[in-house]
N, C-alpha and C positions, 0 to 999 in steps of 0.2 A: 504494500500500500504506500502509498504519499508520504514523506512525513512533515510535509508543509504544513502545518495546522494552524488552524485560527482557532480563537478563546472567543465564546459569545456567553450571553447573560440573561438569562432568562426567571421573570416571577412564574413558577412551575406552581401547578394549582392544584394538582393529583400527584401525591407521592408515588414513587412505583416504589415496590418490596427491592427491587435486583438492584436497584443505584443510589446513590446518593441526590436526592433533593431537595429544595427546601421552598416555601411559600409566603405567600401574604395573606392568607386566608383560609380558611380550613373550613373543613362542614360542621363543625357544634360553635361558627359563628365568633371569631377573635375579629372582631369589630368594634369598634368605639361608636358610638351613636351621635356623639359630640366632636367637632373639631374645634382648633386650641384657640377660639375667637373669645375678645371679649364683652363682658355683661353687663353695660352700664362703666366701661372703665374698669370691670376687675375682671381677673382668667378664672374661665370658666372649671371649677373645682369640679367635677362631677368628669372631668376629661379622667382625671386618674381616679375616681370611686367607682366610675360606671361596670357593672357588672357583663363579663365575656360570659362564663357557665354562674347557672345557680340560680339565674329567674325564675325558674321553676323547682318548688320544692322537691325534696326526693322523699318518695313515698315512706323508706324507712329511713328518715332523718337524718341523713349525711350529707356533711357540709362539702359541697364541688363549688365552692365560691373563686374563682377566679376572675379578679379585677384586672381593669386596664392596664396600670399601672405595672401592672405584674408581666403582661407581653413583653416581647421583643418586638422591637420598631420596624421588623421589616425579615425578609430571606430571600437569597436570589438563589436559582442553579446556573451551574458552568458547564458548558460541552466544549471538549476536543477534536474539533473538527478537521477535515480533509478541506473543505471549501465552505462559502457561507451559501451555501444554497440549501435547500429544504431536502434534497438527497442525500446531501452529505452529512448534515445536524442530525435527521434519521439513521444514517449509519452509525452515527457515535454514537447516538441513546442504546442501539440494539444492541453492541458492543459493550455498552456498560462506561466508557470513559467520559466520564461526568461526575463533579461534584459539587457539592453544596456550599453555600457561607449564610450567618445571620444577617448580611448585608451589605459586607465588607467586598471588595474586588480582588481579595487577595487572589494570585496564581499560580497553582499549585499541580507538579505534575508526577507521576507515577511509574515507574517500571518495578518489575521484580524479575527473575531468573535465578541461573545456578552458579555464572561466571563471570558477574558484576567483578569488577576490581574498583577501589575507593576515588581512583582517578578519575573515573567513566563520568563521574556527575560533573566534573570542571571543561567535561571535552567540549566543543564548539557545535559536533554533530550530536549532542546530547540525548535528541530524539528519536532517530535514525539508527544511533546505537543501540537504543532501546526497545525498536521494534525488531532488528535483528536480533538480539542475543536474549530476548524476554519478552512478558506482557506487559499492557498497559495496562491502570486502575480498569477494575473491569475483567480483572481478564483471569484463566484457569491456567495453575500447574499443577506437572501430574508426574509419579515415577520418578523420585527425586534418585538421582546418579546418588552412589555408594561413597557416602562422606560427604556430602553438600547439603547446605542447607542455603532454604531462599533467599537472596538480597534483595533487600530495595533502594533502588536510587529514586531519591526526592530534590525536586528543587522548587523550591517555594520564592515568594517574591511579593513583598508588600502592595496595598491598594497603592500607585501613584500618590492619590490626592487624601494616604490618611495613614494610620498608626504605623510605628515600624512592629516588628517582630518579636517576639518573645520567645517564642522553643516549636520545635518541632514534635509532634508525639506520633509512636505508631500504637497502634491497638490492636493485638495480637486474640482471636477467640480459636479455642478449639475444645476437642472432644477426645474423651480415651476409650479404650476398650470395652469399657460398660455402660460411655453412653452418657459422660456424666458431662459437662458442658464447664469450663476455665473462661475466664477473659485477665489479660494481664495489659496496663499502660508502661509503653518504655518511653521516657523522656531518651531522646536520641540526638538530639542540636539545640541550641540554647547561644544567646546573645549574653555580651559583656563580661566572656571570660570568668565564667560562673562554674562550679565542680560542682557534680554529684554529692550529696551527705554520707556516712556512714551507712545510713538506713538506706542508700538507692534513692532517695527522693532529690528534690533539684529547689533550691532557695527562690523565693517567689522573685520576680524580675526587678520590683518595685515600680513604683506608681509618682507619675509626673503631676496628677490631674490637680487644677485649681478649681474645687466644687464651688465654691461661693460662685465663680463667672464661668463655668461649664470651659473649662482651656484644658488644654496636655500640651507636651510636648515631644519630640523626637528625641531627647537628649537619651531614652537608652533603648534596647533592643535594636534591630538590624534584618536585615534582608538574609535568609537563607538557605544554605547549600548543604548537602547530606548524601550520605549511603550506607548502610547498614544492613548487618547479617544477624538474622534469629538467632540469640544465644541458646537458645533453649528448644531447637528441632527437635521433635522425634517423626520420620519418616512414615512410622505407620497411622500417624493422628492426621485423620480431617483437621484443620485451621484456615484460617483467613486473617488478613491482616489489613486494616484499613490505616490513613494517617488523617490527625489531627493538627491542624496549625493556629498557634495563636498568639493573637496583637498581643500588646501590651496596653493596659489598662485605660479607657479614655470615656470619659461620662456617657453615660446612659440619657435614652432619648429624654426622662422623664427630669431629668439632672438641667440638658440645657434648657426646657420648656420654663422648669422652675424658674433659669436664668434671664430665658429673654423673657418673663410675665411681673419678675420681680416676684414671686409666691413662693410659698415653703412645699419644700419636695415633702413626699408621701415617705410615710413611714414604712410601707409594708414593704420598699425596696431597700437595699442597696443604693448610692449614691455615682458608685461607676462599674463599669463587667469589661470582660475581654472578649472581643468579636473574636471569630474565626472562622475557619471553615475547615472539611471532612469531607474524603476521597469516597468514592465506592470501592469497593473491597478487591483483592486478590485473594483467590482460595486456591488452596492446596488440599488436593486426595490424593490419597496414595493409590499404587498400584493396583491394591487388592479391593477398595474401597467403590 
């Protein structure tokens, strides 16, 4: 195939189960009834109380209360595309090379294989390598060679017009013998020349934002580059391995509204979160599987 691809953006309205997507709207209604206008001179308070679930009681009295305030402002899907035409965007979706973000344009791309080397992700042909020697996000390995285990080269790359970077994460699930179901997070790339703890965990990035005026800044996290090998293969386990990328901390939609209204932010949130976005999966079955 090509490996000229183009990166397009799409509000996707119907999750599919096989890929990673993300939306603006859903069917049990994450809607605001109110937009952020004001009432006589003050911002209209009922934008963050208004009720998404829970208008209607529940027959045996469980609280599905989910307020405005509680959404996320928005989600787009990404397709890897061969060309921008509608034959080619269908190819990638059937394909599986698509993924998701809460909003952000981060750009985030996928191989895995058996004969990655750590260099592959710096090469110039970086996609072209990677449909020769492996799959894309999306895509099945199978019969893994005798001592190998899967790599994945990642290269991720900030929205242009927003946060830089914080860590890369992959998301490893699989299954053993009996059937029983694992999921493990590896923090794999990380900004500002940060170590690992003791415990395998990775120290939070830190936080730029100025809540009282809804600002951040660039000054840490970075744009980036990665490849990495499953520590922890076993050949005869079904797994799949998706990856996670994320900003570094920058206010929340509810954060600047507060800002530009002059009104006190809602309590049931957080003040600022980390945008990101999340691959569709490579899976691995084994031979016998």
């Amino acid at each position: 195939m090509s490996t000229r691809s183009n990166l397009g953006w799409w509000g996707q309205r119907i999750p599919i189960r096989v890929c990673q997507t993300a939306g603006e709207d859903n069917f049990f209604g994450k809607v605001s009834k109110f937009e952020p206008y004001l009432i006589n001179g003050e911002h209209n308070e009922e934008r963050f109380t208004d009720k998404v679930t829970g208008r209607v009681p529940d027959p045996q009295g469980r609280n599905f209360d989910v307020f405005h305030a509680e959404t996320l402002g928005a989600g787009l899907a990404a397709v890897w595309a061969t060309d921008n035409t509608r034959e080619a965007i269908w190819d990638a979706m059937k394909r599986k090379e698509v993924y998701a973000s809460t909003g952000t344009r981060i750009s985030v791309r996928v191989f895995a294989g058996w004969d990655f080397v750590e260099e592959d992700v710096q090469r110039p042909d970086f996609a072209e390598t990677g449909y020769r020697n492996g799959v894309p996000m999306g895509g099945d390995l199978t019969q893994a060679p005798d001592g190998k285990a899967p790599t994945l080269m990642v290269r991720a790359l900030r929205d242009p017009d927003g946060a830089n970077l914080d860590r890369i994460q992959i998301i490893k699930g699989w299954s053993d013998a009996d059937g029983q179901t694992y999921e493990k997070v590896y923090d794999v790339a990380w900004s500002d020349n940060r170590a690992l703890g003791d415990d395998g965990k990775l120290a939070p990035v830190g936080n730029t934002v100025d809540i009282e005026n809804a600002r951040y800044t660039n000054s840490i996290g970075d744009a980036l580059l990665m490849g990495w090998k499953d520590p922890d293969f076993d050949p005869a386990e079904r797994a799949f391995y998706y990856v996670r990328v994320l900003e570094i901390p920058t206010p929340r939609w509810t954060t600047y509204e507060a800002a530009f209204f002059g009104v006190d932010r809602p309590d049931m949130v957080e003040p600022t979160h980390q945008e990101r976005a999340y691959t569709s999966p490579v899976w691995y079955t084994p031979s016998n599987g």
